[in-house]
C-alpha positions as a Markdown table, in Angstrom:
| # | Residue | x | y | z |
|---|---|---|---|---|
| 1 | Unk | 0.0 | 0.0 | 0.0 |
| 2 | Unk | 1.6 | 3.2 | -1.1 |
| 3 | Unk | 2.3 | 6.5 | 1.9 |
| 4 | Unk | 0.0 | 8.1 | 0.3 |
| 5 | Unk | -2.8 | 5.9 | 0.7 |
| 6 | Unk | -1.8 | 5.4 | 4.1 |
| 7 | Unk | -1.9 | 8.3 | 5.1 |
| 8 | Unk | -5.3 | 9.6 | 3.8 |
| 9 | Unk | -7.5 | 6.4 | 5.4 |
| 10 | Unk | -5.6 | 7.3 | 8.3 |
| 11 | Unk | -7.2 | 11.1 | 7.9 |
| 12 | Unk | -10.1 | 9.1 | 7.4 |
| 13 | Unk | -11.1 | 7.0 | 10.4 |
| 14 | Unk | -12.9 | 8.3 | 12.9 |
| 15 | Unk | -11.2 | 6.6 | 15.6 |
| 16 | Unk | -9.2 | 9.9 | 17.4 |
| 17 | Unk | -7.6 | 8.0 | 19.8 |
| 18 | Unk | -6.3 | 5.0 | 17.4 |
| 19 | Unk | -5.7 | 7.0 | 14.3 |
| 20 | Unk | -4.1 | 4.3 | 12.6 |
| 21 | Unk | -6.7 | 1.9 | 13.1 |
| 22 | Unk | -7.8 | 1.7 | 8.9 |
| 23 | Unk | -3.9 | 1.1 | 8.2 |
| 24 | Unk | -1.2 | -1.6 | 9.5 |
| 25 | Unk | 2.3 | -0.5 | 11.3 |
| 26 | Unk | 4.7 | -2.3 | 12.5 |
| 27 | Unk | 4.5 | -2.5 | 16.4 |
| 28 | Unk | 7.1 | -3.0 | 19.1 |
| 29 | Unk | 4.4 | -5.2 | 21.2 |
| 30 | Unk | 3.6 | -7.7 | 18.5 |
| 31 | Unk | 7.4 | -7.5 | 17.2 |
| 32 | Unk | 8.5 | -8.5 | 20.8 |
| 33 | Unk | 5.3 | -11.5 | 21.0 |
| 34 | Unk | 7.2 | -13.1 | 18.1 |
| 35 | Unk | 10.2 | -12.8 | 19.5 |
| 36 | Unk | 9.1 | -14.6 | 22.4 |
| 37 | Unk | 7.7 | -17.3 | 20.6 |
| 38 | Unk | 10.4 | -18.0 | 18.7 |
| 39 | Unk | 12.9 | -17.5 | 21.3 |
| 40 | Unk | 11.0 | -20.6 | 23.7 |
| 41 | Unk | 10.1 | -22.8 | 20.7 |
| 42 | Unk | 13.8 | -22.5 | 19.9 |
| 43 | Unk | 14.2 | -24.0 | 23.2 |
| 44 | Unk | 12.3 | -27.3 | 22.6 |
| 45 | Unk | 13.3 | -27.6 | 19.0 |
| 46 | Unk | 16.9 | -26.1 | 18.7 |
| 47 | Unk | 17.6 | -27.7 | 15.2 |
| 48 | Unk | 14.3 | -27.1 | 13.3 |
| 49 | Unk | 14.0 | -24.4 | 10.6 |
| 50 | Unk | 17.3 | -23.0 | 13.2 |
| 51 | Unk | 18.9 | -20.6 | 10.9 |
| 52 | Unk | 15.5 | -19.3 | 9.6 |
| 53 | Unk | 14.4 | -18.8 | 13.3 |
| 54 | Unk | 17.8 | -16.8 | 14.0 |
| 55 | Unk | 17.5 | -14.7 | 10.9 |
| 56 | Unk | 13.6 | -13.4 | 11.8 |
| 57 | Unk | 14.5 | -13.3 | 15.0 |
| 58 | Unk | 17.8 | -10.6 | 14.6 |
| 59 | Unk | 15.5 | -8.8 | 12.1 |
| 60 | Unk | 12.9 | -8.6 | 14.8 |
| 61 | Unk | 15.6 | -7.0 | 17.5 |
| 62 | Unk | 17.5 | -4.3 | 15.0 |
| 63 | Unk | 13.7 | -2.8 | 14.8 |
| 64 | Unk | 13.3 | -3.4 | 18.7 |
| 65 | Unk | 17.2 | -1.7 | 18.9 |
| 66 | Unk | 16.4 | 0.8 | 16.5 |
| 67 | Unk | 11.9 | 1.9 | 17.8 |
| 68 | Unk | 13.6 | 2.8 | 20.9 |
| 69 | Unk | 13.3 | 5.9 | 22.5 |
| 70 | Unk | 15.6 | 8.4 | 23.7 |
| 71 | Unk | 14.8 | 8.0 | 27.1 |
| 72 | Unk | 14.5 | 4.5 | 27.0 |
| 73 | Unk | 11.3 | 3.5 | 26.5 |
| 74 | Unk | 9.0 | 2.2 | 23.8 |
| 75 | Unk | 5.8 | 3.2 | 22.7 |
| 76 | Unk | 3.3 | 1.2 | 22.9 |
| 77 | Unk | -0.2 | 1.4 | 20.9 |
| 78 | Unk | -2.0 | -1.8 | 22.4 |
| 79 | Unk | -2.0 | -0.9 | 25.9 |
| 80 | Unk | -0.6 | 2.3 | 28.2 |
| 81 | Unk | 1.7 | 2.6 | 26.9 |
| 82 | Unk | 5.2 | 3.0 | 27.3 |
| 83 | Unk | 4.9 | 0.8 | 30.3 |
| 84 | Unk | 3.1 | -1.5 | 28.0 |
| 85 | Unk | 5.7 | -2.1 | 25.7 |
| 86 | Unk | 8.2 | -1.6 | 27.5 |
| 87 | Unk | 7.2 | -4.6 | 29.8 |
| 88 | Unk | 7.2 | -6.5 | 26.3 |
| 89 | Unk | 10.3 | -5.8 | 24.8 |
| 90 | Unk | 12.1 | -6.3 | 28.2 |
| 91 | Unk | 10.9 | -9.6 | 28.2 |
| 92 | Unk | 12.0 | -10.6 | 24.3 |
| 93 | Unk | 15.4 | -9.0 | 24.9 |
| 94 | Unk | 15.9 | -11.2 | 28.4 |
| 95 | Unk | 15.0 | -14.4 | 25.9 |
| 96 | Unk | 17.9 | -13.5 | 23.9 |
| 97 | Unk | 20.4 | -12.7 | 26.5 |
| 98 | Unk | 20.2 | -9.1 | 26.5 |
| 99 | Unk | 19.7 | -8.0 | 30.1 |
| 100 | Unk | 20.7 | -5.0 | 32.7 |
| 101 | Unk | 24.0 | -6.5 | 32.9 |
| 102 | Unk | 24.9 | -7.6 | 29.3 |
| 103 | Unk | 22.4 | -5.2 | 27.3 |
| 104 | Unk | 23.0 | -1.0 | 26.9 |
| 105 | Unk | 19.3 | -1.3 | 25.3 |
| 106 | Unk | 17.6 | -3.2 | 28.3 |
| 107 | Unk | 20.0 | -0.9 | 31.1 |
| 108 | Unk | 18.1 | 2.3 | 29.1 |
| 109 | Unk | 15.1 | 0.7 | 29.7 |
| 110 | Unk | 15.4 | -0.3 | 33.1 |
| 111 | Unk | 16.8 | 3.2 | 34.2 |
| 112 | Unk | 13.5 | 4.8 | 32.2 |
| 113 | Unk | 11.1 | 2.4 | 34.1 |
| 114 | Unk | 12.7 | 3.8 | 37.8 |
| 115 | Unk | 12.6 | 7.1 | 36.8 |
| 116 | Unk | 9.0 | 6.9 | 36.4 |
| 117 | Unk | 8.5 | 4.9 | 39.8 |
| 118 | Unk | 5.8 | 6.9 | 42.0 |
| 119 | Unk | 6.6 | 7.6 | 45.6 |
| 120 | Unk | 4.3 | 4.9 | 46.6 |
| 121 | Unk | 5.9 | 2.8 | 44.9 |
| 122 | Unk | 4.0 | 2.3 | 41.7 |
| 123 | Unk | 3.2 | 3.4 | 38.4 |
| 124 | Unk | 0.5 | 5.3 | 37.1 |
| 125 | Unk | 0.6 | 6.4 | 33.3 |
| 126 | Unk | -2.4 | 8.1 | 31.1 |
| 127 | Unk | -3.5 | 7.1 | 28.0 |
| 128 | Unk | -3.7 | 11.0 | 27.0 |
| 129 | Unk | -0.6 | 10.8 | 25.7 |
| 130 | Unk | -1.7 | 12.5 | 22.2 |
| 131 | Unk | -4.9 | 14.4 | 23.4 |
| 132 | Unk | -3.8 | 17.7 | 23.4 |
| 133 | Unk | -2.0 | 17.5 | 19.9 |
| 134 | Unk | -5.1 | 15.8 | 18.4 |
| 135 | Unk | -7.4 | 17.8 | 19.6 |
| 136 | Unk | -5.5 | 21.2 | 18.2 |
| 137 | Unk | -5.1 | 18.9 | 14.8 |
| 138 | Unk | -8.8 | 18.6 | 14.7 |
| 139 | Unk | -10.0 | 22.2 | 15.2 |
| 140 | Unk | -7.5 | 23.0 | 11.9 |
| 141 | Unk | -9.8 | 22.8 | 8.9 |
| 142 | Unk | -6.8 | 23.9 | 6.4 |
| 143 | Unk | -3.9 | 20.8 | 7.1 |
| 144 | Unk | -5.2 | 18.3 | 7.6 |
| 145 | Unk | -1.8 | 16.5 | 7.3 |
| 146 | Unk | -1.8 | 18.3 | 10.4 |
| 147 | Unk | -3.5 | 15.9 | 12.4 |
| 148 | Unk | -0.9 | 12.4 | 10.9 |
| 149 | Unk | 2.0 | 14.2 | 11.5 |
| 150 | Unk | 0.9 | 15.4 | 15.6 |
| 151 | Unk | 0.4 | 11.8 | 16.1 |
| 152 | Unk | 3.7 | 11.4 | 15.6 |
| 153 | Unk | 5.0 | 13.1 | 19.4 |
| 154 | Unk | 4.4 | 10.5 | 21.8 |
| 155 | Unk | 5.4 | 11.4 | 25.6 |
| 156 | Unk | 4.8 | 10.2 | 28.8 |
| 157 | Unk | 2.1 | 11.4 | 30.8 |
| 158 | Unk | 1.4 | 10.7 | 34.4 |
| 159 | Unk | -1.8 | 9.2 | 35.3 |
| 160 | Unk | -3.7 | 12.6 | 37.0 |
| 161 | Unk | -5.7 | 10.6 | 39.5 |
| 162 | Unk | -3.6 | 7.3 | 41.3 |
| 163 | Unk | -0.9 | 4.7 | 40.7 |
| 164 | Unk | -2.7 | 1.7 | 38.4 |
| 165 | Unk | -2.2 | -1.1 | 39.6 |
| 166 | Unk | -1.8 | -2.9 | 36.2 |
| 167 | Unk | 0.6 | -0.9 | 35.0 |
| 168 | Unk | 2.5 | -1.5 | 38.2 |
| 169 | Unk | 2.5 | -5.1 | 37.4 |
| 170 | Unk | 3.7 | -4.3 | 34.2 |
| 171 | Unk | 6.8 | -2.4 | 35.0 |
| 172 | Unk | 7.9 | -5.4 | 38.3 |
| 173 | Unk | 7.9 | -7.6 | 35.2 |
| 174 | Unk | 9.8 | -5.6 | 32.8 |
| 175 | Unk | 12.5 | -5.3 | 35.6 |
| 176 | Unk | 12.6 | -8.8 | 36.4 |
| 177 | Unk | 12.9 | -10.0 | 33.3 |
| 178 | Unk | 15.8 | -7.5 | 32.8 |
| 179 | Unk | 17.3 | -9.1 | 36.2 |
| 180 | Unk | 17.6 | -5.6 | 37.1 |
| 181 | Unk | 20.3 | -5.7 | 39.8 |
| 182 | Unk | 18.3 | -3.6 | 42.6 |
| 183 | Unk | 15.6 | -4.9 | 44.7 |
| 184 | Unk | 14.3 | -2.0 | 46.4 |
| 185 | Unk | 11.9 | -0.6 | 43.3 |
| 186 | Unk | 11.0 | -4.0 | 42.9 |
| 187 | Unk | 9.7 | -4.7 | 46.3 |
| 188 | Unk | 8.3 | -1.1 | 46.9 |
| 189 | Unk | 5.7 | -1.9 | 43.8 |
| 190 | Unk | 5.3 | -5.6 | 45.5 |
| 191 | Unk | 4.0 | -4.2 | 48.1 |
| 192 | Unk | 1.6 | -1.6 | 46.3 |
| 193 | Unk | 0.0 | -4.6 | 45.0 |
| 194 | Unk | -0.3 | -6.2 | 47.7 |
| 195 | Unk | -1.9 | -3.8 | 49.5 |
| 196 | Unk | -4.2 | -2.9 | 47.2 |
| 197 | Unk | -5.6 | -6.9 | 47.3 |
| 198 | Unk | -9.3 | -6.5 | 48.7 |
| 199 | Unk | -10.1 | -9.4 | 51.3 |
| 200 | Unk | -12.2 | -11.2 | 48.2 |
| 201 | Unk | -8.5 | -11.6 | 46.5 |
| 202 | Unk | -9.4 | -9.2 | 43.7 |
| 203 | Unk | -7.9 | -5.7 | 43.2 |
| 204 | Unk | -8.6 | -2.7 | 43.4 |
| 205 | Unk | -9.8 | -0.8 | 40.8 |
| 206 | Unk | -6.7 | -2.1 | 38.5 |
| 207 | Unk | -7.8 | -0.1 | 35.0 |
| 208 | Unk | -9.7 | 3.0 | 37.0 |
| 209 | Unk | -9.0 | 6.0 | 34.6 |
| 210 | Unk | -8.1 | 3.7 | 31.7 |
């Protein structure tokens, strides 16, 4: 499918939030899901379709390698968002040996996911990432390129009314699959789930302000 008919079903769905939605992109979350697949079927069959399996599967980390961002993150359009697939790509990376210790990529990563720890211990990110540039996209009747190209500036944004819990479970994992080296961020959001547990074993309100 050529850019430029990309670009004008994108302009043409009415989904603001998924823009994309009428087009197909690459994605760091289903790249990394392959990944993974391959990585623990390699495991079981080590000499079936092997060099294929290595080829796809370097392919697959030079985009992971190369969709990262500055700070460390990725962006994620399946769930919120940088914790989302950031959690993901962690985990491909650790199947492949690239972790805190042996990996520059995964140590980014790791150092992005602390910096965004909450003083309780958690992690609370909104899925208004793009609002404000969308919005402003919209009300322009003249570009309407305008609105593609805004899409484009992702950022974090903290969650404006509590820590989510899922999203707390989301960046424990990411760290432990990195075998990040230090335990206290780790068992500071531990024990955010934990107490957020209700006495019928469910949690809290895990996707309040989704």
């Amino acid at each position: 499918m050529s850019i430029y008919l990309k670009t004008h079903l994108g302009i043409m769905s009415i989904q603001v939030p998924t823009g994309n939605i009428m087009t197909e992109f690459e994605y760091p979350e289903c790249t990394t899901s392959v990944v993974t697949a391959l990585a623990i079927f390699k495991e079981r069959y080590p000499t079936y379709r092997n060099q294929e399996i290595d080829t796809v599967a370097t392919k697959a980390i030079k985009y992971l390698h190369n969709t990262q961002y500055s700070h460390g993150g990725w962006f994620g359009s399946w769930g919120i968002c940088f914790t989302y697939a950031t959690m993901f790509a962690l985990e491909s990376l650790a199947l492949v040996g690239e972790t805190y210790a042996t990996s520059l990529v995964a140590r980014k990563a790791c150092e992005f996911l602390v910096s965004k720890q909450r003083e309780d211990g958690g992690w609370g990110e909104s899925y208004k990432v793009n609002s404000t540039v969308q919005q402003s996209a919209l009300r322009s009747d003249t570009n309407t390129c305008s609105f593609v190209q805004t899409c484009e500036v992702h950022e974090w944004v903290e969650h404006p009314v509590q820590t989510q819990v899922v999203q707390t479970t989301w960046a424990t994992m990411a760290l432990m699959y990195a075998e990040y080296p230090h335990r206290a961020p780790i068992e500071r959001a531990v024990k955010l789930v934990m107490d957020r547990q209700l006495p019928v074993c469910v949690l809290l309100n895990p996707w309040a302000g989704y």
